[in-house]
MITIBA-312883 format. One record per residue (C-alpha): residue number from 1; residue in three letters; x, y, z. Coordinates in steps of 0.2 Angstrom, whole numbers. Layout:
<atoms>
(atom NUM 'ALA' (X Y Z))
...
</atoms>
This chain:
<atoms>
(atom 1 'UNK' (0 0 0))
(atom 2 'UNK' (6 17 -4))
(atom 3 'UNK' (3 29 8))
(atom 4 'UNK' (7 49 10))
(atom 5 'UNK' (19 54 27))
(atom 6 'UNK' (16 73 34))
(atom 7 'UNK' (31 78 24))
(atom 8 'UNK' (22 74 7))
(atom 9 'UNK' (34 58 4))
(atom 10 'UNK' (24 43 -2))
(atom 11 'UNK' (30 24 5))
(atom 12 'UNK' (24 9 1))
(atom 13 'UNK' (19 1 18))
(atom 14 'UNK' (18 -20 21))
(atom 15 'UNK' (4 -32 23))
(atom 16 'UNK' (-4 -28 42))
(atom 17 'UNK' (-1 -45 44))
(atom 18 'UNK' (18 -44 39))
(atom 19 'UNK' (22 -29 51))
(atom 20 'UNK' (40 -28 60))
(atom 21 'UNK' (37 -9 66))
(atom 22 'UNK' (51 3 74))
(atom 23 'UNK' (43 17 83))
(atom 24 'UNK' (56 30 86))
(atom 25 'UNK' (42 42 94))
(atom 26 'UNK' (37 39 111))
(atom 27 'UNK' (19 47 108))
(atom 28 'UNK' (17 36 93))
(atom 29 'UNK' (23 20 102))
(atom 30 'UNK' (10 22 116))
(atom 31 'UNK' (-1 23 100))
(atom 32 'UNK' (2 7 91))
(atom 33 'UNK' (-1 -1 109))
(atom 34 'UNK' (-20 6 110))
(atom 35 'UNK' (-22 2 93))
(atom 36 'UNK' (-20 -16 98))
(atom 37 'UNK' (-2 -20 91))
(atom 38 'UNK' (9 -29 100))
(atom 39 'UNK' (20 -43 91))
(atom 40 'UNK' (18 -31 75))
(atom 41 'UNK' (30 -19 87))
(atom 42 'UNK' (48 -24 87))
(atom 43 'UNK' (57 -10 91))
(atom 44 'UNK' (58 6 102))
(atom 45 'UNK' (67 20 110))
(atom 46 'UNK' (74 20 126))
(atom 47 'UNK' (62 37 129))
(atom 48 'UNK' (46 25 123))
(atom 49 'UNK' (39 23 142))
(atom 50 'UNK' (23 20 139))
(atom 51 'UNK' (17 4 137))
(atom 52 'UNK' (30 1 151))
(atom 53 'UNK' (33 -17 148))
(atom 54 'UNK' (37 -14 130))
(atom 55 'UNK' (54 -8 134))
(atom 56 'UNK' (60 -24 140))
(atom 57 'UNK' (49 -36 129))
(atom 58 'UNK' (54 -25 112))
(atom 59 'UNK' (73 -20 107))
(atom 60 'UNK' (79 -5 113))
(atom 61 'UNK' (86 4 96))
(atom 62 'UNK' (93 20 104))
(atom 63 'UNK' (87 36 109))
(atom 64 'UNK' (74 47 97))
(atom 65 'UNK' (90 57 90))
(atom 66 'UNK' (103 43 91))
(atom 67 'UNK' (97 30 83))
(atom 68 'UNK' (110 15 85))
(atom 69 'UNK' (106 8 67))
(atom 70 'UNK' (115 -7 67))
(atom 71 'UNK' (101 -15 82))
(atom 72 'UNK' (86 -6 67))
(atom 73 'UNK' (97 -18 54))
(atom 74 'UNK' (97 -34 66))
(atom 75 'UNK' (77 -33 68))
(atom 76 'UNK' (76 -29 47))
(atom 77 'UNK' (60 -17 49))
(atom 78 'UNK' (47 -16 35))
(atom 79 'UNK' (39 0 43))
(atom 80 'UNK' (49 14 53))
(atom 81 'UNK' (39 27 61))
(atom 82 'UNK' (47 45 64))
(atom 83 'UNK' (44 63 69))
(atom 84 'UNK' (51 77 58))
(atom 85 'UNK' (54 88 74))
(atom 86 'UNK' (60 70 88))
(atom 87 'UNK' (72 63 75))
(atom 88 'UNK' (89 70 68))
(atom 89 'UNK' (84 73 50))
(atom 90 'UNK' (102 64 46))
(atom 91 'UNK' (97 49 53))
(atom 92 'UNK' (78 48 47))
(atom 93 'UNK' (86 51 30))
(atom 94 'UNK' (99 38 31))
(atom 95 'UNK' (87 25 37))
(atom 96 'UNK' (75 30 24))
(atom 97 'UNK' (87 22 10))
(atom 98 'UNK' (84 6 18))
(atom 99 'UNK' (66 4 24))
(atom 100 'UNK' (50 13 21))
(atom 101 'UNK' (50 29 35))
(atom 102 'UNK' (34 36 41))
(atom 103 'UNK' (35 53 47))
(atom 104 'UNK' (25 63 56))
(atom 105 'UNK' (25 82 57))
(atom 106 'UNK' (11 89 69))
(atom 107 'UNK' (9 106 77))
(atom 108 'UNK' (-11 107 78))
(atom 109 'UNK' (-24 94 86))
(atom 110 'UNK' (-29 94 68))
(atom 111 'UNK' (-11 86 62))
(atom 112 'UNK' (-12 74 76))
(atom 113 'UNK' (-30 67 72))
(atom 114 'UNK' (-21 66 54))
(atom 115 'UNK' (-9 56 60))
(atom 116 'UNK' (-19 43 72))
(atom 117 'UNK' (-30 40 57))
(atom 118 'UNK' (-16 38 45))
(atom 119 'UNK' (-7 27 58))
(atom 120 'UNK' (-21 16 60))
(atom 121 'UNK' (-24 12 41))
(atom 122 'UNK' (-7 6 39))
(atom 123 'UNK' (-4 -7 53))
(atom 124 'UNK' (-25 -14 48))
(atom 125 'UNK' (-31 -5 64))
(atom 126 'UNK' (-45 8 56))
(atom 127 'UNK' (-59 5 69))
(atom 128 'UNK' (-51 5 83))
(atom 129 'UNK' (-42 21 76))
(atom 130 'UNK' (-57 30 73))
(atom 131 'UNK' (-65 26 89))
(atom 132 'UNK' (-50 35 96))
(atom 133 'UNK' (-49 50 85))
(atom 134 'UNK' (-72 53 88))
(atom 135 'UNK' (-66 50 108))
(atom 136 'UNK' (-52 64 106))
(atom 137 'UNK' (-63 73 97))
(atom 138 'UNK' (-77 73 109))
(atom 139 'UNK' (-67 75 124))
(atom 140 'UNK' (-60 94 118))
(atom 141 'UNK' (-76 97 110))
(atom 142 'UNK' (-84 96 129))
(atom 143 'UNK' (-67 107 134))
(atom 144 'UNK' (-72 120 124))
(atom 145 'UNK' (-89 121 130))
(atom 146 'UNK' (-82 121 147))
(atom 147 'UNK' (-74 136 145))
(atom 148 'UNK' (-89 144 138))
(atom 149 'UNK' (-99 139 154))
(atom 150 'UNK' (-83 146 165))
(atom 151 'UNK' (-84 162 153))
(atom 152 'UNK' (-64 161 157))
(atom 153 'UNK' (-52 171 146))
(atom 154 'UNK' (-34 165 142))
(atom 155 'UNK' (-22 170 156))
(atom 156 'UNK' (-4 173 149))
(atom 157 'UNK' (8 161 149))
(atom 158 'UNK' (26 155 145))
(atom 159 'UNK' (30 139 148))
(atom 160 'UNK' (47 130 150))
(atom 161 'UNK' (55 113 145))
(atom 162 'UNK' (73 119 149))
(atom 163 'UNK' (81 127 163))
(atom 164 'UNK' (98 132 160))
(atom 165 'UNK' (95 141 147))
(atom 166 'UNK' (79 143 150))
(atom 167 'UNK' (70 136 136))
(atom 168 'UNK' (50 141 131))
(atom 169 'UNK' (39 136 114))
(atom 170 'UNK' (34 148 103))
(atom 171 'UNK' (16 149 91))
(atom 172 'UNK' (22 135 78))
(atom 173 'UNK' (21 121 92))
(atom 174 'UNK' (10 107 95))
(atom 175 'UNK' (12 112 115))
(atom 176 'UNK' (6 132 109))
(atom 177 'UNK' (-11 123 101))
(atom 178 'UNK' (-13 112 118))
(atom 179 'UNK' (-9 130 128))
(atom 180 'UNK' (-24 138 119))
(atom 181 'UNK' (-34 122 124))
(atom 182 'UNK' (-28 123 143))
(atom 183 'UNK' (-34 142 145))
(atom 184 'UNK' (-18 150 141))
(atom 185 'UNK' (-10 163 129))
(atom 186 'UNK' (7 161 126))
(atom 187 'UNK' (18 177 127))
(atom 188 'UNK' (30 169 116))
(atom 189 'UNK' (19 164 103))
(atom 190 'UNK' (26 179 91))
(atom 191 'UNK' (42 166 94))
(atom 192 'UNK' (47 152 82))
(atom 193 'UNK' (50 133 89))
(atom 194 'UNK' (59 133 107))
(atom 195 'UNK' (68 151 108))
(atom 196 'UNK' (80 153 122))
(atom 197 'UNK' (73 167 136))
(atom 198 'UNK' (85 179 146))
(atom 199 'UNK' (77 186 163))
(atom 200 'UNK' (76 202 159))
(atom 201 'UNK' (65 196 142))
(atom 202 'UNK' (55 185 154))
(atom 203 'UNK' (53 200 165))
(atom 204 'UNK' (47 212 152))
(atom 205 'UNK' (36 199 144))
(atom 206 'UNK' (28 199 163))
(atom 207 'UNK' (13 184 161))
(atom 208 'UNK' (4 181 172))
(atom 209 'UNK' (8 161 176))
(atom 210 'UNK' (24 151 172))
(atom 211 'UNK' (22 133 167))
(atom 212 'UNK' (38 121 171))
(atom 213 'UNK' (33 106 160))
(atom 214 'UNK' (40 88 167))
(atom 215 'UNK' (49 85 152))
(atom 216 'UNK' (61 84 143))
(atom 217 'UNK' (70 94 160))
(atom 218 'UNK' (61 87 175))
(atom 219 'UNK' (54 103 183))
(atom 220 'UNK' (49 99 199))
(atom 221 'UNK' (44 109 216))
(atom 222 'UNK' (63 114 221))
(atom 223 'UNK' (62 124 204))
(atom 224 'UNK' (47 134 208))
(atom 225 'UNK' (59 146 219))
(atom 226 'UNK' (73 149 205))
(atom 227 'UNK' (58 156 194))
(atom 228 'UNK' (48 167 209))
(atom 229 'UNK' (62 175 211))
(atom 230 'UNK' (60 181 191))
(atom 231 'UNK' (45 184 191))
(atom 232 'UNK' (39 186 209))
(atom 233 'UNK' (20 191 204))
(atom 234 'UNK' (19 176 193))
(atom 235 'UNK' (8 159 195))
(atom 236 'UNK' (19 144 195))
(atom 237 'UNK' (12 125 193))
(atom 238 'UNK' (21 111 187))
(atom 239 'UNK' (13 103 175))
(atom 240 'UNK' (11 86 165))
(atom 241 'UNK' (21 88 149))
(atom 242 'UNK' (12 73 141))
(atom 243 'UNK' (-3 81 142))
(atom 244 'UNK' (5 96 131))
(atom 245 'UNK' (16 90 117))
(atom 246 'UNK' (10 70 117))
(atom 247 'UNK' (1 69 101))
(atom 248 'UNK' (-5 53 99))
(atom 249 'UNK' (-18 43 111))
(atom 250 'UNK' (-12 52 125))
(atom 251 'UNK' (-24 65 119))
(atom 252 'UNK' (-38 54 125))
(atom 253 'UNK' (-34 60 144))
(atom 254 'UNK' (-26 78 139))
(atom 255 'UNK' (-45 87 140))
(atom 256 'UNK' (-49 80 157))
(atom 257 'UNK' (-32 87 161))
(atom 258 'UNK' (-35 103 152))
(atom 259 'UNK' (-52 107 161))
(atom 260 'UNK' (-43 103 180))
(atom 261 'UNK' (-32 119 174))
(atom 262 'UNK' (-46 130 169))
(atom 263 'UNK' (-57 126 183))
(atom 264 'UNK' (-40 131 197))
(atom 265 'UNK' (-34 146 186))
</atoms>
């Protein structure tokens, strides 16, 4: 089957019943596991935690930008799943000349759906895929209406997933689309990808809360005093970052997520 990736490439994909997958995104591993895959699965990443076991039952190929290709050789996949933005573009590339690369590239919820629904067609899972992609749907539908009925508007926000240097998102990020959902404008949405911030720049831009995500850096509560001191009239929480920036069936919890926020902001 020939099938379009979200960098326009066309691959041609295996039988579902022939499937010996990498998944080199964690978001997209936790996918194939609620789409019902499991032997179809070979390898993984080192940063794929979710299903828990599948770290020791599947072989561990490296990390999502270093790929250790000669472990990717010994399993001899016929369908690699990527991510233009978790992956080194070199690598994806390399391992591109040897075995049909499925790659991702998401920055709305829109992108994501995309993405499950093209997922799912490839590995013969389509109803179970679209039963996910109507409960995703669903979910920040009621979201939405739920900040209607709290009549909230967006607080501003910058939010961090680095600490020395500090390190935010900007606009043309899937965590700026999530922000939005959560209840939140980012003040560095004017920002492309993940701009480095200086105090003073933090200072000036003055929102009104500050959001340490929990990944990639593990912010946690002996952080919160570091920032305060920055920004001393500011909000702090620590929040889940796989709530924000997991874009596959990890969305199916992220609006229950979202509307705890809303409903403390």
């Amino acid at each position: 089957m020939e099938v379009l990736d979200q960098l326009g490439k066309i691959i041609n994909t295996p039988s579902p019943d022939k499937l010996r997958i990498v998944s080199l995104v964690p978001s997209q591993t936790e996918l194939l596991y609620d789409l019902g895959l499991d032997s179809e699965v070979v390898g993984v990443t080192k940063f794929c935690i979710k299903p828990e076991n599948w770290r020791k039952q599947k072989t561990v190929v490296g990390g999502t930008k270093a790929v250790k290709f000669e472990k990717i050789d010994d399993l001899q996949p016929n369908l690699i799943l990527a991510n233009k933005e978790e992956n080194e573009k070199s690598q994806i590339e390399q391992l591109s000349d040897k075995y049909p690369v499925w790659t991702s590239d998401i920055q709305t919820l829109e992108e994501a759906l995309m993405m499950i629904k093209t997922v799912s067609t490839m590995v013969g899972k389509e109803e179970r895929g679209a039963e996910i992609i109507q409960q995703i749907k669903t979910g920040f539908t009621s979201l939405s209406k739920i900040k209607v009925a709290e009549n909230s508007s967006k607080k501003t926000a910058a939010y961090f997933i680095w600490s020395k240097p500090m390190m935010s998102i900007g606009g043309d990020t899937f965590i700026n689309e999530m922000m939005n959902f959560a209840g939140f404008q980012n003040v560095l949405a004017d920002q492309d990808r993940y701009p480095e911030v200086d105090k003073e720049t933090l200072q000036n831009l003055n929102p009104e809360y500050l959001l340490l995500s929990s990944e990639p850096f593990p912010f946690a509560e002996k952080h919160i005093s570091e920032f305060q001191e920055i920004c001393p009239n500011a909000k702090i929480l620590l929040v889940d970052g796989e709530m924000f920036s997991w874009y596959g069936s990890r969305l199916l919890y992220a609006p229950a997520y979202f509307e705890s926020i809303i409903k403390s902001l």
